[in-house]
C-alpha positions as CSV (number, residue, x, y, z in Angstrom):
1,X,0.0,0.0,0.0
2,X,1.0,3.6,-0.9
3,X,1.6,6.6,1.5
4,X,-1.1,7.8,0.3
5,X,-3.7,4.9,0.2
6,X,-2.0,4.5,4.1
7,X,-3.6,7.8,5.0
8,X,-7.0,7.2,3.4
9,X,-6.5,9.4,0.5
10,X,-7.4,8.2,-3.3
11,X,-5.5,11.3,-5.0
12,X,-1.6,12.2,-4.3
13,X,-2.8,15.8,-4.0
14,X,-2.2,18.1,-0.8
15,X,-3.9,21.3,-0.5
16,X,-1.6,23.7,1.3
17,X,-2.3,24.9,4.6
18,X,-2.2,29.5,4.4
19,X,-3.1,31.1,7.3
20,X,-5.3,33.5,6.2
21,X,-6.4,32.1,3.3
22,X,-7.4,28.1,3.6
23,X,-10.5,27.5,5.4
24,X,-12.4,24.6,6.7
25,X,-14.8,25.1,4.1
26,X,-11.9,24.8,1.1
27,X,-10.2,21.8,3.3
28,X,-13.3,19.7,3.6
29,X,-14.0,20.3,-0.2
30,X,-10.5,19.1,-1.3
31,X,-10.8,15.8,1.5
32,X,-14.3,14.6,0.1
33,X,-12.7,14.9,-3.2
34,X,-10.1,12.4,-2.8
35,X,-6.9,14.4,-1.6
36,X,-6.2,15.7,1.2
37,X,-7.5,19.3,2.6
38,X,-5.7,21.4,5.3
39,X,-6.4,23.9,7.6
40,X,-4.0,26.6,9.1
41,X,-3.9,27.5,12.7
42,X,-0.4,28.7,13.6
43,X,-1.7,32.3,13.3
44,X,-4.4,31.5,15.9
45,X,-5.1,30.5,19.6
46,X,-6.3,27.0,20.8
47,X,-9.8,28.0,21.0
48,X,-9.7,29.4,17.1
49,X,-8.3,26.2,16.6
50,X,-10.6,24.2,18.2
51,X,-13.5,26.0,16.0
52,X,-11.6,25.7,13.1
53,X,-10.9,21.4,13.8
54,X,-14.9,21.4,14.6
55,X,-15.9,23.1,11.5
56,X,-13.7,20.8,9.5
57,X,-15.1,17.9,11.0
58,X,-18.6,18.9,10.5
59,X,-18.0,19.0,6.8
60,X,-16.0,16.1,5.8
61,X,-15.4,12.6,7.4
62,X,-12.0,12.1,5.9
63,X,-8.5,13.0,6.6
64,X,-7.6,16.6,6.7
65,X,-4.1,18.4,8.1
66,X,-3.6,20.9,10.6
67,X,-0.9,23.0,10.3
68,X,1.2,24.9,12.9
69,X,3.9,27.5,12.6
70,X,7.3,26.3,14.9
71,X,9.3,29.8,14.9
72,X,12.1,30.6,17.2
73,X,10.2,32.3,20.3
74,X,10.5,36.2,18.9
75,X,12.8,38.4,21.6
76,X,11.7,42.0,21.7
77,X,13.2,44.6,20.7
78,X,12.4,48.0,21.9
79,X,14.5,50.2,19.7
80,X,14.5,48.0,16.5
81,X,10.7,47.9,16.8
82,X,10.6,51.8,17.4
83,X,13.2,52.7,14.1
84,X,10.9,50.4,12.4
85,X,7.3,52.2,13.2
86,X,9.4,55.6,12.6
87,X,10.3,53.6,8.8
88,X,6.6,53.3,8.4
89,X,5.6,56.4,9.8
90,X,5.4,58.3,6.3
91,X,3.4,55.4,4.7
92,X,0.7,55.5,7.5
93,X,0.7,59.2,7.3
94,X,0.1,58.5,3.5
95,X,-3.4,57.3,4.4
96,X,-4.4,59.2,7.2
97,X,-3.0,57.1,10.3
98,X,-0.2,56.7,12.8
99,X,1.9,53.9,13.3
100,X,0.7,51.8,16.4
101,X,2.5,53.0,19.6
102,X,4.5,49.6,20.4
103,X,4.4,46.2,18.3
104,X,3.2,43.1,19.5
105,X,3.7,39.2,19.3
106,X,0.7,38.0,17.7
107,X,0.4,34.9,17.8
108,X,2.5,31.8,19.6
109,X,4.8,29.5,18.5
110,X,3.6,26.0,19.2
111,X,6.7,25.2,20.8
112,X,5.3,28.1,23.2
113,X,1.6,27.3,23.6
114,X,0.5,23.8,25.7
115,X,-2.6,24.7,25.2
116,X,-2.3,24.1,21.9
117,X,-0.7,21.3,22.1
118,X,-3.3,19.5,24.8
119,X,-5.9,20.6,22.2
120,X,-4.2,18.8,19.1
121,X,-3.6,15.8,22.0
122,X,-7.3,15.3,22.4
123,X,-8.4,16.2,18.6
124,X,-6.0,13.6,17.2
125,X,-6.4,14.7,13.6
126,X,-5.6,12.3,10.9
127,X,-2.3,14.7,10.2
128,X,-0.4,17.7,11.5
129,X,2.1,19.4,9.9
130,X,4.9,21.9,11.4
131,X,6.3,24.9,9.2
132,X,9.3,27.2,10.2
133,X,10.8,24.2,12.5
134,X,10.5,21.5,14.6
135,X,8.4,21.0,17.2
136,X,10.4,19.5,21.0
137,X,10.8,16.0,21.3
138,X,7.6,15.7,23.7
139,X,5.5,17.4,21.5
140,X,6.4,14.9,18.6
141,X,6.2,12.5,20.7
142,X,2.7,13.4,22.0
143,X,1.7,13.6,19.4
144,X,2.7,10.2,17.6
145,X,0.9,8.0,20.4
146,X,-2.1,10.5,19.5
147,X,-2.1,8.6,16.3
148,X,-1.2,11.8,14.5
149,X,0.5,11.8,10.9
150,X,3.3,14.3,11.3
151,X,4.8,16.2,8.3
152,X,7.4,18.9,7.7
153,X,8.5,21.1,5.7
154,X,12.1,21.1,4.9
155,X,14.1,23.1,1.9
156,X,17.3,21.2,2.5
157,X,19.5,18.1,3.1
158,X,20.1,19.4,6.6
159,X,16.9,20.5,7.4
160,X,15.3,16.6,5.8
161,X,17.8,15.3,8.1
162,X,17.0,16.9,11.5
163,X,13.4,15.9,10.6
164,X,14.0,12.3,10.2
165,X,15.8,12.3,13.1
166,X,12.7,14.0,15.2
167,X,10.8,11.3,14.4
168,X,8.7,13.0,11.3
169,X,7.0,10.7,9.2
170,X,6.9,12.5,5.5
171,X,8.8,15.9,4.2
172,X,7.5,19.2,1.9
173,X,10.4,20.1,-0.1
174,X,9.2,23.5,-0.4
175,X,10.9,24.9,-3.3
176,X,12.4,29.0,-3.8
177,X,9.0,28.8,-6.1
178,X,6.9,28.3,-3.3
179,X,4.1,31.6,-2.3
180,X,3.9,32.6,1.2
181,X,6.5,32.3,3.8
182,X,9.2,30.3,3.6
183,X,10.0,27.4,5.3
184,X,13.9,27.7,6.4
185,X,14.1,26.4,10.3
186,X,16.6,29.5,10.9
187,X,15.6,32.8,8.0
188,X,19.5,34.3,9.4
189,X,21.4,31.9,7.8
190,X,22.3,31.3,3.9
191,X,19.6,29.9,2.2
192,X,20.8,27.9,-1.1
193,X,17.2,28.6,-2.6
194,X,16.4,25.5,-4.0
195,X,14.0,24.8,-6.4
196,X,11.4,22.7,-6.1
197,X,12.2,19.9,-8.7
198,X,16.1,19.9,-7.7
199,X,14.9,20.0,-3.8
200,X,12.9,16.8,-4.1
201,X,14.7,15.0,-6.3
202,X,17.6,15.5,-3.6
203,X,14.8,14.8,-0.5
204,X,13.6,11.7,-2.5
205,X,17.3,10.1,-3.2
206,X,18.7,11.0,0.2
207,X,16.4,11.8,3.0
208,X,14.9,8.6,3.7
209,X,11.1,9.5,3.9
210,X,8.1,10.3,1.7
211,X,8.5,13.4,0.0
212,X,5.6,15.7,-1.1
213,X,6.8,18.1,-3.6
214,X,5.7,21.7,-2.9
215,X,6.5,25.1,-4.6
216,X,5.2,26.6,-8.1
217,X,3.0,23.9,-9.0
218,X,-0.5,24.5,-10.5
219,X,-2.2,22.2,-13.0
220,X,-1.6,18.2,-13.3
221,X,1.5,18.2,-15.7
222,X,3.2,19.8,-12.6
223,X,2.0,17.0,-10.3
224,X,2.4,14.2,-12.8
225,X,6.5,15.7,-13.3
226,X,6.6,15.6,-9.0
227,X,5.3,11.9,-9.0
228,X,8.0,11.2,-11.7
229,X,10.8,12.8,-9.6
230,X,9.6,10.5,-6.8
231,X,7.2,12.5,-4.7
232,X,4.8,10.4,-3.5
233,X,2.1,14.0,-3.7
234,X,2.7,17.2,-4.4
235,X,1.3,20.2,-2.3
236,X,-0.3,23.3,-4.2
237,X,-1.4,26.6,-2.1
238,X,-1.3,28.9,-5.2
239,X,-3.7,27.0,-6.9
240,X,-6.2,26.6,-4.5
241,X,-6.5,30.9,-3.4
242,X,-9.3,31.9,-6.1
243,X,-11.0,29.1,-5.1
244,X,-15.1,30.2,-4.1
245,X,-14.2,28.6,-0.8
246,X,-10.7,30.8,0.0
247,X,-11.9,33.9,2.3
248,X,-9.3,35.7,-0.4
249,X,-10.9,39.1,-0.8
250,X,-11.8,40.8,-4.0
251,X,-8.8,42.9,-4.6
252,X,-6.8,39.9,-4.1
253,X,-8.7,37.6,-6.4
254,X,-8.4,40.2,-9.3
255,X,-4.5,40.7,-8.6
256,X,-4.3,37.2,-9.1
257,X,-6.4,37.3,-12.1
258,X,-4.0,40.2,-13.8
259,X,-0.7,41.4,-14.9
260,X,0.2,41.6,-11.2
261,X,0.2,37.5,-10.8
262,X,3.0,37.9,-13.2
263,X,5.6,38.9,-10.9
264,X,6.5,37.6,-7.3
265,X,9.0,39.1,-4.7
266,X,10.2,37.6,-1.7
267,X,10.2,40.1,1.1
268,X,10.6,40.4,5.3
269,X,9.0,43.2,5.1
270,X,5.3,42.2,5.5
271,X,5.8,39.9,7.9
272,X,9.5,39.6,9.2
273,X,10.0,36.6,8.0
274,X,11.1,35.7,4.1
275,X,7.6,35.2,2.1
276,X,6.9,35.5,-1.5
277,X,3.9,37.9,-2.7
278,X,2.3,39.5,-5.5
279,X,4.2,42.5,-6.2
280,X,3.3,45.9,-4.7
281,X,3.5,48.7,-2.8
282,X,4.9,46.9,0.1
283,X,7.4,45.1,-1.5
284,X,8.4,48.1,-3.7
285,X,8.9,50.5,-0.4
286,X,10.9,47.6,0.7
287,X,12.9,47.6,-2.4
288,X,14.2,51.0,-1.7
289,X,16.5,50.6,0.9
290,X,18.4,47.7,3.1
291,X,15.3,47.3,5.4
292,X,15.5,45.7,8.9
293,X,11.9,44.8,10.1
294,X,11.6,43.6,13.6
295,X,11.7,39.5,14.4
296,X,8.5,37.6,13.5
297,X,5.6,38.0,13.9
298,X,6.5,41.2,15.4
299,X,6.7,43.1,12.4
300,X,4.0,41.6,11.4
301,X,1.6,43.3,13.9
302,X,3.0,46.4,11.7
303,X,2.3,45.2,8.3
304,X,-1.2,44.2,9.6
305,X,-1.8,47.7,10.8
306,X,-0.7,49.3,8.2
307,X,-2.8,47.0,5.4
308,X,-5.9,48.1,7.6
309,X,-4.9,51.7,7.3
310,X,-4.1,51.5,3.5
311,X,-7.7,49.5,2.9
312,X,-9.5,52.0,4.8
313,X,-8.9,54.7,1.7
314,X,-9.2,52.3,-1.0
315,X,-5.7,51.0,-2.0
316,X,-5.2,47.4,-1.1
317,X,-1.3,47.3,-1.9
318,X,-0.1,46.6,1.0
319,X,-2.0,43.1,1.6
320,X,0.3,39.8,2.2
321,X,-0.8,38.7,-1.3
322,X,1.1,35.7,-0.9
323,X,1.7,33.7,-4.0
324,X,4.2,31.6,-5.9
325,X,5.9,31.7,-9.3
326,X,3.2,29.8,-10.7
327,X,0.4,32.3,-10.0
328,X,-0.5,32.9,-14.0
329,X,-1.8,29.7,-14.1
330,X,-4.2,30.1,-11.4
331,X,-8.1,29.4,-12.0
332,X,-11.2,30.7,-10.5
333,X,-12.8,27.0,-9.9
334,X,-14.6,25.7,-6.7
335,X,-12.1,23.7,-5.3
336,X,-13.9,20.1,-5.9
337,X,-14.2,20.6,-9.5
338,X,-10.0,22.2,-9.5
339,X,-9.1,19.2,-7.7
340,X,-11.2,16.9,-10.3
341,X,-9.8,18.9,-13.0
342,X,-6.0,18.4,-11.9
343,X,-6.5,15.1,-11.4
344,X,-7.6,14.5,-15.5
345,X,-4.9,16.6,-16.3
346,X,-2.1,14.3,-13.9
347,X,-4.0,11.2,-15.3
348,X,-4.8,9.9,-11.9
């Protein structure tokens, strides 16, 4: 029996879990379609979690992943964080508004919340996934005898090997391709940028463990070259954001539609963290100059703020429009029929 097949799937297709973006809705439409649906929570509490889990369940009776963000605990910084509002202090005033007085950490680490953790303990669903990291070897552990799948992302040898050696059961080689944040354990040290095909070829030869291929793939001629490469699945987000089911809003839906789905830029400045996005205003400001933004998600509690600002008047540039390289060949489908439709295309 296949990976796959082992985890009650009938399609080697992983929707992507994107805070902000996946829902339950969207998850439980991919899992009764045969592959397998996630939903996000690393950008929320245990009780949004818990909602989110519920909602899931209520829609769908099979398999679905949960996702959780495993950043280094963010250490404040008073004067970075205070040279940094005073950086965006021209752009608020562009639209009307000051820069919060102090930033925030807004949201947890898993390796930092036990509620969490005694949640996902007494949930038990089918699989969770970690990004950014691993998770301590009691939380792994907790939750294997849970009966949990656990998957990582990994965008290198070195990072494929610490994960094996945790104890994870199946890698994303998240390629440079890849939309949203990226995945590096530590975003301070060289990244070799990878690509996706070169990444999982590498993973599948010399990690040891099922690889899911994850970064700039869209339609089913991308999935059917990851399956040839030795993925056992490959994981699209991209695909999956102008889905009816996404809470994507409409200036985000129509970026992705146009000229601006063309060209993606990997910045901190959004978020603190490496991501790639949609072009635009953000990313240009950041282009200017050697920007420093605070640790994530810090800095994020900033971008947020300032996005609400921006909005408020109209312009909707400085969203985290996350997307990969492959964000042309995006389609507005419900996500049942995209999934059916990929699936034709891969000749599954």
């Amino acid at each position: 029996m296949t990976w796959i097949a082992e985890l009650g799937l009938s399609l080697p297709l992983i929707q992507a879990p994107m805070a902000g973006t996946s829902t339950p809705e969207l998850a439980a439409a991919v899992a009764n379609a045969g592959a397998l649906g996630s939903i996000a929570v690393g950008a929320t509490d245990a009780a949004g979690a818990a909602a989110m889990i519920a909602r899931t369940r209520a829609l769908t009776a099979r398999p679905f992943n949960v996702n959780l963000f495993v950043h280094a605990t963010p250490q404040a910084d008073a004067a970075r964080e205070a040279a940094w509002l005073a950086e965006l202090a021209p752009l608020f005033a562009r639209y009307g508004a000051t820069p919060p007085a102090g930033l925030r950490t807004i949201y947890q680490s898993f390796n930092d919340d036990d509620a969490m953790l005694a949640l996902l303990v007494e949930q038990a669903p089918p699989v969770v996934s970690f990004h950014f990291g691993l998770p301590d070897a009691a939380r792994i552990a907790a939750l294997k005898a849970a009966g949990c799948t656990l998957i990582a992302t990994a965008t290198s040898l070195a990072e494929a090997a610490a994960c094996k050696a945790a104890g994870i059961d199946a890698l994303v080689a998240q390629g440079w391709e890849a939309g949203g944040h990226r995945g590096v354990f530590d975003p301070d040290v060289p990244d070799d940028r990878l690509g996706t095909f070169a990444l999982t070829r590498l993973l599948v030869t010399q990690a040891g463990l099922p690889v899911i291929a994850a970064g700039g793939i869209m339609d089913g001629q991308g999935i059917r070259a990851a399956l040839d490469l030795g993925a056992v699945a490959a994981q699209l987000g991209t695909a999956f954001v102008r889905c009816p089911e996404s809470s994507t809003d409409e200036a985000y839906r129509q970026a992705m539609a146009g000229d601006a789905a063309e060209h993606t830029v990997m910045t901190r400045a959004i978020s603190g963290r490496p991501a790639r996005c949609l072009a635009n205003r953000f990313t240009a400001w950041d282009a200017e100059a050697d920007r420093r933004p605070p640790a994530y998600p810090i800095a994020y509690d900033a971008g947020k703020a300032l996005n609400l600002a921006a909005k408020t008047t109209g312009e909707h540039g400085f969203g985290a429009q996350w997307a990969g390289q492959g964000a042309p060949l995006s389609r507005a489908l419900p996500a049942a029929e995209l999934v059916a439709r990929l699936a034709e295309e891969a000749g599954l």
